[in-house]
C-alpha positions in Angstrom: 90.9 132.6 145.0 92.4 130.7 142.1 96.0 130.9 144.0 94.2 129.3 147.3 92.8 126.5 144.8 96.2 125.7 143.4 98.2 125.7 146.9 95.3 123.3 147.9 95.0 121.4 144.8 99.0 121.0 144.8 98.7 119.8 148.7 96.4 117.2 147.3 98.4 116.1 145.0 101.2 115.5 146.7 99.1 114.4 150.0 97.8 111.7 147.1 101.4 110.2 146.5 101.6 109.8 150.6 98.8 107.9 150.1 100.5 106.0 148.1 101.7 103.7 150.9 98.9 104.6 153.8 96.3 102.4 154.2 93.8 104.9 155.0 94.0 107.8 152.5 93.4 106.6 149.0 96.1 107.8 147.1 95.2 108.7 143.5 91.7 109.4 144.5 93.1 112.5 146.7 95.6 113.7 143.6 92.8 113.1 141.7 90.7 115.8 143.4 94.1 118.0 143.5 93.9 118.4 139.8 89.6 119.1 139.8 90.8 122.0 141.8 93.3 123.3 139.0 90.7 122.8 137.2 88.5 124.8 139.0 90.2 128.0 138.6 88.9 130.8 136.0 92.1 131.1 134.6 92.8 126.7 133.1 89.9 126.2 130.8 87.5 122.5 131.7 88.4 119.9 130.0 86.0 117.4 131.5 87.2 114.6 129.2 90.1 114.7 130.8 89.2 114.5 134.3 86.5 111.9 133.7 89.5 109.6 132.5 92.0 110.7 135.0 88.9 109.9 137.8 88.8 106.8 136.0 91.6 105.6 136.4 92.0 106.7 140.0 88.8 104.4 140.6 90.3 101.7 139.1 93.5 101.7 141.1 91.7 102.2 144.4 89.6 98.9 143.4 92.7 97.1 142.9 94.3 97.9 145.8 91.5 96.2 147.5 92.1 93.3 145.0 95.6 92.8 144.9 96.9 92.3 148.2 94.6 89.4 148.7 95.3 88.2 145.6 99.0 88.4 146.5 98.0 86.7 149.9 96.3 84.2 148.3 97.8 83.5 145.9 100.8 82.2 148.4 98.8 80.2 150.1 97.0 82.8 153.2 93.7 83.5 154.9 92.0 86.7 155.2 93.5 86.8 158.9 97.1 87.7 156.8 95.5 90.4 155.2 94.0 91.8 157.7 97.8 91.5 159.8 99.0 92.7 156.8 97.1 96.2 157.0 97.7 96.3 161.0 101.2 95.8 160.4 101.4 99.0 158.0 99.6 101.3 160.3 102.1 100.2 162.9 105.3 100.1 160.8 103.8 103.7 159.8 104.0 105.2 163.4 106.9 103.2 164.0 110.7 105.0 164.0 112.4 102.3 162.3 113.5 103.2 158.7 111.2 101.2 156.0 108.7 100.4 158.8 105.6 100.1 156.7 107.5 97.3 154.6 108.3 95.4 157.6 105.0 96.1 159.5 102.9 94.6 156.6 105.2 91.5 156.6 105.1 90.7 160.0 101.7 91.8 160.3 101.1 89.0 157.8 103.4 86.8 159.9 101.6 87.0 162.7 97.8 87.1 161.1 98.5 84.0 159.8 99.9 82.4 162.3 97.4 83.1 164.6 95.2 81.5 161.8 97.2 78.2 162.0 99.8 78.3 164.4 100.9 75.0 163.7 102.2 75.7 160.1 104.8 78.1 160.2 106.2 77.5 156.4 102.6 78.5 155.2 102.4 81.2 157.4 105.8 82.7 156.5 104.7 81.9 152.4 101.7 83.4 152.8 103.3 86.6 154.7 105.4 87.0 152.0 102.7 86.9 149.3 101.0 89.7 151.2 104.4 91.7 151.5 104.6 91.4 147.3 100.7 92.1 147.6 101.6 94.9 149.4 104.7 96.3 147.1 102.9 95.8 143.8 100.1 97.6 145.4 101.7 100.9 146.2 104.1 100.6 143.2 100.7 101.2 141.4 99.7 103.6 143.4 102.8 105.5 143.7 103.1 105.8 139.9 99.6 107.1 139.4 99.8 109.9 142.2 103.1 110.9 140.9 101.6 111.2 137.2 99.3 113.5 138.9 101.5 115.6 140.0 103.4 115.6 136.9 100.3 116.5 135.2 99.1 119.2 137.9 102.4 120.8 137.7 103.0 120.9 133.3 99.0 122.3 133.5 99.6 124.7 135.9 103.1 125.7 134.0 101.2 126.7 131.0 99.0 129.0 132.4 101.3 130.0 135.1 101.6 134.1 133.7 97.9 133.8 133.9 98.1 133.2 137.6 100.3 136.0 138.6 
């Protein structure tokens, strides 16, 4: 049972640095519950200080990347209707072939949200894209480094106690 929690756990972890740049799956949130399972095994001992500020800081990131896109957004001058483009555009960029798809789906997702906000003002709408696109980048750069301190962590855990395992 303990190997089937760390194959999952290490999925998770690694599922949590996709998540990184997906809209959808909260990224440090799912590595975060990748290292509960190691934790979860007989053989690593609890050490629930540890998790409580690991899930802490997983909380805090997922708040902000609620918070920074917008402020990114705003900040540049755009309306909610560029943040909302802004997350279309990723989901399409996503399922799109094109290499970095994601980064130019969320910018002209923005592009268009806010022009179909004021379609009269394209400077605005093209600064207020681009504040969305740094929204964006500063969003899953935080992100990104969080999962993949996760998995750093997961995987120097799980190599002290890996005789233990097998």
């Amino acid at each position: 049972m303990d190997i089937f929690l760390v194959i999952l756990g290490f999925c998770l972890t690694l599922l949590g640095i996709v998540g990184s740049f997906l809209p959808i799956l909260p990224g440090p949130i799912t590595g975060w519950f990748g290292l509960l399972l190691l934790y979860c095994t007989e053989t690593i001992p609890n050490n629930w200080t540890f998790l409580g500020i690991t899930l802490a800081i997983a909380v805090f990131i997922w708040i902000l990347d609620y918070i920074i896109p917008a402020l990114g957004t705003k900040r540049f001058g755009g309306s909610t209707y560029g943040v909302y483009g802004t997350t279309i555009g990723l989901i399409i960029g996503l399922l799109s072939p094109i290499p970095f798809g994601i980064l130019i789906g969320a910018f002209f997702g923005a592009l268009i949200g806010e022009l179909l906000y004021d379609s009269k003002d394209t400077n605005r709408a093209i600064k207020a894209s681009f504040g969305a696109f740094i929204g964006f980048l500063a969003s899953a750069s935080l992100k990104f480094s969080v999962a993949t301190v996760y998995v750093i962590l997961f995987l120097m855990k799980f190599w002290e106690y890996k005789s233990n395992f097998f």
